[in-house]
N, C-alpha and C positions, 0 to 999 in steps of 0.2 A: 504494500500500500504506500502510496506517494504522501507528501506532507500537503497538510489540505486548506486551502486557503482562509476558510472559514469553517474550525472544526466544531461550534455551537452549532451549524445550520448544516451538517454534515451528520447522514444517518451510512451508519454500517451494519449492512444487513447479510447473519451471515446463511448460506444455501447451499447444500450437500455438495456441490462442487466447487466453493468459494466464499469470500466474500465482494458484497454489493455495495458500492458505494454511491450514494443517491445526495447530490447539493441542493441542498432546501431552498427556497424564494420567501424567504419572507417579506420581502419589499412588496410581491405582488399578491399573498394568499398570506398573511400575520397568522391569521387564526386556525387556519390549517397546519400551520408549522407550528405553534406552539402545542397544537393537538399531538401531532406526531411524538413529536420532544418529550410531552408527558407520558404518552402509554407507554416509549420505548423505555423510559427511564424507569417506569413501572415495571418492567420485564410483561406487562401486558401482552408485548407480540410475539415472545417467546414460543417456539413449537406451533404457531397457528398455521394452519393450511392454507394451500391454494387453491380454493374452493371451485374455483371458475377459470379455467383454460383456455381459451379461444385458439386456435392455428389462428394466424398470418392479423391476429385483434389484440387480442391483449392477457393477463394471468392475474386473476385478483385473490384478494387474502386479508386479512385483517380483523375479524371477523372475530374479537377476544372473548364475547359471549359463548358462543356454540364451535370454532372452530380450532380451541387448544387440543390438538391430537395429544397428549397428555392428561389434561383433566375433562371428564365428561363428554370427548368428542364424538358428534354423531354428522356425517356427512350431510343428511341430509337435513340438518339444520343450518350447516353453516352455510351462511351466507345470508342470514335471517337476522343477524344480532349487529349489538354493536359492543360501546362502552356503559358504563353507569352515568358519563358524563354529557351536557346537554348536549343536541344535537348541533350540526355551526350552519352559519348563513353564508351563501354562497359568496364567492370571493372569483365571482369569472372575471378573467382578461385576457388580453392580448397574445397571450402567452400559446401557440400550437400543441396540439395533440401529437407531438412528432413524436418518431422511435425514441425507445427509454424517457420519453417524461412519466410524472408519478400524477394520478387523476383523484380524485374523491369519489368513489362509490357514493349512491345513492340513491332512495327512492325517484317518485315520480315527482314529489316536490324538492324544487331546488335546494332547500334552505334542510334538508335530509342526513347530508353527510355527518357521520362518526366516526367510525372508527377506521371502515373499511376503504380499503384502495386499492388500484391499477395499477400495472406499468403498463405500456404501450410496447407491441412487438413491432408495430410499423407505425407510419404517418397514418393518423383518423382523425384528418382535420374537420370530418362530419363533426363529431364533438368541442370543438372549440364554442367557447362561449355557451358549453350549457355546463357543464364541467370543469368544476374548478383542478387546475392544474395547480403543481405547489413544489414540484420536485423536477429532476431529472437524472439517469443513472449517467456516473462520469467515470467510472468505473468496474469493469464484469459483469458488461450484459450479456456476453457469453454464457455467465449462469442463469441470466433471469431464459435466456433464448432455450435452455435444457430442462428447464419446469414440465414434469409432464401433464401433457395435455387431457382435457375432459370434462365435462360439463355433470356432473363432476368426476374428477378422475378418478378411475377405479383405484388407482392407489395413490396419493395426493402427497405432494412435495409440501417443503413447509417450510418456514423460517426458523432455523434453527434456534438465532437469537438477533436482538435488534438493539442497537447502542448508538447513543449519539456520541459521533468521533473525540468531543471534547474530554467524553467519560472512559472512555476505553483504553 
């Protein structure tokens, strides 16, 4: 791992074949980064799945209620929950849905996002502007690219563990 320019706004996430390293926006999305910041530091995203796999869309996960493959995990919950903590209001901009940025899961209402997130395998600049965007991997997408796939996947990868780079 390289020295990171800004290691509070720097999440390292680690993934059976590495770690992930993901540069936070808090300029453009505050409240989604310090969302992040808190569960990671909670050990909240520890062990959670990848509930949702898309080929050539995207791998989502986050999901600290229902998908700790450790404590009480059942597939087909996850992807149903979130945190204990309110939900946030959308924070869209400018900002593209290109390869490796990091999105906000969420319902049908905007203002929905918790806990859960994206990364993008490719450009879906369809979702710009409905989707807050808040991160981007700068670091081994190559691991997020070997997540296996499945909706949900018969056998689900997971986040080992998640640290913001200042604390690691």
């Amino acid at each position: 791992m390289a020295d990171f320019k800004d290691p509070e706004n720097t999440i390292l996430m680690e993934l059976k074949g590495g770690v992930v390293a993901i540069e936070l926006l808090p300029d453009v999305a505050p409240q989604h980064v310090a969302r992040m910041k808190e569960l990671a530091r909670a050990g909240a995203y520890d062990n959670v799945a990848f509930h949702r796999v898309i080929e050539g869309f995207m791998a989502q996960t986050g999901d600290v209620a229902h998908g700790n493959m450790e404590k009480d995990f059942n597939i087909n919950m996850a992807g149903r929950g979130g945190s204990d903590l309110p939900d946030l209001p959308a924070e869209f901009s400018g900002v593209p849905h290109d390869r490796g940025t990091l999105g906000a899961a969420r319902s049908a209402s905007p203002d929905s996002a918790n806990s859960q997130f994206f990364i993008n395998f490719s450009d879906n600049h369809f979702l710009n502007r409905q989707y807050t965007v808040y991160g981007r991997v700068i670091e081994g997408m190559e691991h997020v690219d070997a997540i296996t796939r499945g909706e949900p996947p018969a056998s689900p990868d997971r986040m080992i563990s998640v640290k913001v780079a200042a604390d690691a």
